[in-house]
C-alpha positions, -999 to +999 in steps of 0.1 A: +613-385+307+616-362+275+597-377+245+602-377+207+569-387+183+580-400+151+548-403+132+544-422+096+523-396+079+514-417+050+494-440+070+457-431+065+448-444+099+471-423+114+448-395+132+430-415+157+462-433+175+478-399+171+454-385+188+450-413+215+485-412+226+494-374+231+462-376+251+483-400+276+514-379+274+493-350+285+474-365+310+506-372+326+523-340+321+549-356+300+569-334+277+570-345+243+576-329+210+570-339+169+591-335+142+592-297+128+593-309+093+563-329+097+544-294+113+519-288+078+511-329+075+501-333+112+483-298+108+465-308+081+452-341+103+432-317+128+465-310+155+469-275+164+493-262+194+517-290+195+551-287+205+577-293+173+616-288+173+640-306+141+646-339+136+682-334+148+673-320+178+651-349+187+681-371+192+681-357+223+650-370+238+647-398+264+624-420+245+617-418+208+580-437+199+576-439+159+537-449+145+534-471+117+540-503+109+577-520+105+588-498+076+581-468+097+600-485+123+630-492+107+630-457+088+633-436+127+655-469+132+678-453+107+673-415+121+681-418+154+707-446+153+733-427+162+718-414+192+716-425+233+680-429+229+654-456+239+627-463+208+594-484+207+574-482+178+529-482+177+521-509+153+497-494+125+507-522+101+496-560+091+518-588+105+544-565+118+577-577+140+588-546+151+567-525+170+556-538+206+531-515+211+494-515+195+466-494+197+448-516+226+475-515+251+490-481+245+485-465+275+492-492+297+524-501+275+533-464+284+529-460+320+553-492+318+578-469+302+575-445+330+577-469+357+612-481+335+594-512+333+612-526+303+639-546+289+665-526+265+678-545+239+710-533+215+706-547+177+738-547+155+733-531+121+749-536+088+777-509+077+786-510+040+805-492+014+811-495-021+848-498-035+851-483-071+881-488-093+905-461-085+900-469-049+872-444-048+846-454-014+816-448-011+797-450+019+761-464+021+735-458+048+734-482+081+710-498+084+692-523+108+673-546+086+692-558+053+718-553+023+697-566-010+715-570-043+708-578-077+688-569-110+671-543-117+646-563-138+624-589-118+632-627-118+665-619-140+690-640-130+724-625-115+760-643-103+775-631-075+805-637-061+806-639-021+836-633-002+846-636+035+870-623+053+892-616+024+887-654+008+863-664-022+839-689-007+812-691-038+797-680-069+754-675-063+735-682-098+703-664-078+679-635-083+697-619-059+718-619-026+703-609+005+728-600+039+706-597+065+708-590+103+690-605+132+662-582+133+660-584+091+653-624+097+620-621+099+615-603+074+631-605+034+657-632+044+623-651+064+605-652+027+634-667+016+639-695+037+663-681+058+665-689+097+647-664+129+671-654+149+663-630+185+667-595+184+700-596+204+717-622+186+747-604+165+756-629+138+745-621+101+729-643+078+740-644+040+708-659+018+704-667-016+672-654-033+654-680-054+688-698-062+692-712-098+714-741-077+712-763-048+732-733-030+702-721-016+713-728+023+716-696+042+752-690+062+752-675+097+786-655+100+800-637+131+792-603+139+829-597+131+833-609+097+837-591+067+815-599+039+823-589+004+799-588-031+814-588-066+799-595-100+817-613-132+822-589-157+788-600-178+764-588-151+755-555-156+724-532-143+727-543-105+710-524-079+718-524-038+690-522-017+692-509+018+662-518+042+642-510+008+643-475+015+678-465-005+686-478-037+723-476-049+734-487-082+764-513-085+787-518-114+804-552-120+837-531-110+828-524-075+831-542-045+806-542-018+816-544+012+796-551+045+803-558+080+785-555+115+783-525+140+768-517+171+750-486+174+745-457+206+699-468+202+683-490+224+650-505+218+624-514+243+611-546+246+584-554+274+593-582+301+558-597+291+566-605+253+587-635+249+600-629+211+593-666+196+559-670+212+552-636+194+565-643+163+549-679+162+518-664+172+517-635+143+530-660+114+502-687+124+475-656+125+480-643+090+480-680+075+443-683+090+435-647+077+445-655+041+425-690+039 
């Protein structure tokens, strides 16, 4: 096996598990490289002699394992979608839903890889494009979390107008409108109310955020509808959101359109995590912590 290390670099506590894990890969001989463009940052944490090659040529690895928490997760998510690859992610974060490995179990959690000792799961994404008057499209990042939109400004209220499948179902008085997939359920749509669903499951979920109305219900649609997001002509200043890493702008003349896809990735889950346990577990943890 032929490994990729997609580290976060802005985590401040990223040296030590660094450092702990391409201890294991060496111990056992395993090839691994890190990402060329992260050469000076990794330098600069004490690593000399390590084996780098592009981003782009990484997609060629066996097994990509990113370190950070869920946003680091999700941004290699994004990277190496396209690509045959298996990915786990270290957890460096807080709660965290992602990643199923941590610092305490690492090297048993990889000899599990080795041994192929390990569940693959496939996760839809969410493909979307903006249509401008004129016909113009433009294409916006997939991404495995969510599709956000709405004001720029904080608690401002927007309408949007929410489309399936070609017919007008409703008009959200909201702060915003978030389309989510299963893996995005625990986390934006979750704050809002919205419902868990596994990491396999390939519906969406459509979710108000903080609804002016009693339309604050979320909708669970079919991985192979067609959503689409317009704005009466009095909204102005909207903003897309994608997994909260891109930011698009959206005119009340556009039309956003979204719709399901599966991706080449695969993501590793271990036969010993059951996902609702886990997830139970976690949300029940940080409730204690914050008393």
């Amino acid at each position: 096996m032929k490994f990729g290390i997609y580290p976060n670099l802005e985590k401040k506590d990223l040296k030590q598990p660094l450092f702990q894990l391409l201890k294991i890969l060496r111990s056992e001989n395993i090839s691994y490289t890190l990402p060329e463009e992260m050469k000076p940052g990794i330098e600069a944490l004490g690593f000399e002699n390590e084996c780098y090659e592009p981003t782009v040529s990484m997609r060629k690895k066996d097994v990509i394992l990113s370190i950070g928490g869920d946003g680091s997760f999700l941004g290699a998510a994004r990277i190496f979608r396209n690509s045959p690859v298996l990915m786990a992610g270290i957890h460096l974060g807080e709660l965290g839903f992602l990643n199923t490995i941590t610092c305490e179990d690492m090297e048993r959690r990889i000899h599990m890889i080795l041994d192929h000792d390990f569940l693959e799961e496939s996760r839809i994404y969410l493909s979307s494009f903006i249509l401008k008057q004129g016909a113009e499209r433009k294409e916006l990042p997939d991404v495995l979390n969510d599709v956000v939109i709405g004001h720029d400004q904080i608690g401002r209220l927007t309408r949007l107008r929410f489309s399936l499948n070609g017919h007008f179902i409703q008009e959200y008085a909201a702060d915003g409108l978030i389309v989510s997939s299963p893996t995005g359920s625990t986390g934006y749509s979750l704050s809002c109310g919205g419902p868990v669903l596994g990491p396999e499951d390939d519906h969406m979920i459509v979710i108000p955020i903080c609804a002016h109305t009693l339309q604050r219900f979320p909708i669970l649609l079919k991985n192979k509808d067609t959503i689409e997001i317009t704005a009466p002509e009095r909204e102005g200043n909207l903003h897309i959101s994608l997994d909260g890493a891109y930011d698009e702008e959206f005119d009340n003349s556009d039309r956003l359109i979204i719709r399901a896809v599966s991706k080449p990735i695969r993501f590793i889950r271990f036969r010993d995590m059951e996902f609702f346990s886990g997830i139970s577990r976690k949300l029940i943890r940080k409730i204690f912590e914050n008393q």
